[in-house]
C-alpha positions in Angstrom: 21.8 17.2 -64.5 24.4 19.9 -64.2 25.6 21.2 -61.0 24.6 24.8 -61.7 20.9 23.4 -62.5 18.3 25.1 -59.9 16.9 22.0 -58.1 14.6 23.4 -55.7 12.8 26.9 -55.4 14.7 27.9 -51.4 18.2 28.8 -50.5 19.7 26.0 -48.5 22.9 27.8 -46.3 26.1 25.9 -45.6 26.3 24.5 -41.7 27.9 27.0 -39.5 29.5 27.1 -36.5 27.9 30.0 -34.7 24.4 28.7 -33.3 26.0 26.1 -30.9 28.7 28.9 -30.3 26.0 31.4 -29.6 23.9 29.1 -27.4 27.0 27.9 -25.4 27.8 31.6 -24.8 24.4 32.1 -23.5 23.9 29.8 -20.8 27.4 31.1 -19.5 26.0 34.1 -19.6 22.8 32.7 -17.8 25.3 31.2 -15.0 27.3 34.0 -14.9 24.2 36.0 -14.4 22.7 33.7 -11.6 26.1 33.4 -10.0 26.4 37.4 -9.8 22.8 37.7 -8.1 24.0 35.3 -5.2 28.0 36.1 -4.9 28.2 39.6 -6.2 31.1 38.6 -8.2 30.4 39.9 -11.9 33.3 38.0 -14.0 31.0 35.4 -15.1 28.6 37.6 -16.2 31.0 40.0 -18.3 32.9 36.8 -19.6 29.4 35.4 -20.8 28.3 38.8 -22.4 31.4 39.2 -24.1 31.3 35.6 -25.7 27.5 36.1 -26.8 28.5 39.6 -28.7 31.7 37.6 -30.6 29.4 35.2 -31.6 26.9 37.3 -33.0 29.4 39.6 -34.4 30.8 36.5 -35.9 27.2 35.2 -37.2 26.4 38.3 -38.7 29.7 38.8 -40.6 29.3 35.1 -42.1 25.8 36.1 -43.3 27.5 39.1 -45.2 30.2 37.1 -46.7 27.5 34.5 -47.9 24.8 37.4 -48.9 28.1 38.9 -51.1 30.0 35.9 -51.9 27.7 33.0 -51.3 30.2 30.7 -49.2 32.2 31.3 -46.1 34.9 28.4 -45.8 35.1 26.5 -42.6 36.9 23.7 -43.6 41.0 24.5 -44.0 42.1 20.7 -44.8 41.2 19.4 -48.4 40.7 16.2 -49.6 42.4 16.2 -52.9 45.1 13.8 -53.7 
């Protein structure tokens, strides 16, 4: 079997980074909203919103690159000797 040889009939993606990212971001958004309701102090809230739009701007962008080039690298370290 070559490595170019279709084994299956779905596209399996590469892991990413970005949904833990993302979900992280959104419970400090969460927080940072609950903490605004009860203090009136908005930084938590902003800091939370800004990280949950990085991260889906990230996301996004890495499903580009992979739609156009059909790997974004994560790894920066290789293995070869």
């Amino acid at each position: 079997m070559s490595a170019s040889e279709k084994k299956h009939d779905y596209h399996l993606v590469d892991p990413s980074p970005w949904p833990i990212y993302t979900s992280f971001a959104t419970l400090v958004l969460a927080v940072g909203s609950i903490y605004y309701f009860h203090s009136k102090v908005m930084w938590a809230m902003i800091l939370g919103l800004a990280l949950v739009c990085y991260g889906a701007f990230m996301w996004f962008r890495d499903v580009v690159i992979e739609a156009e080039h059909q790997r974004p690298s994560y790894t920066s370290c290789s293995n070869s000797s």
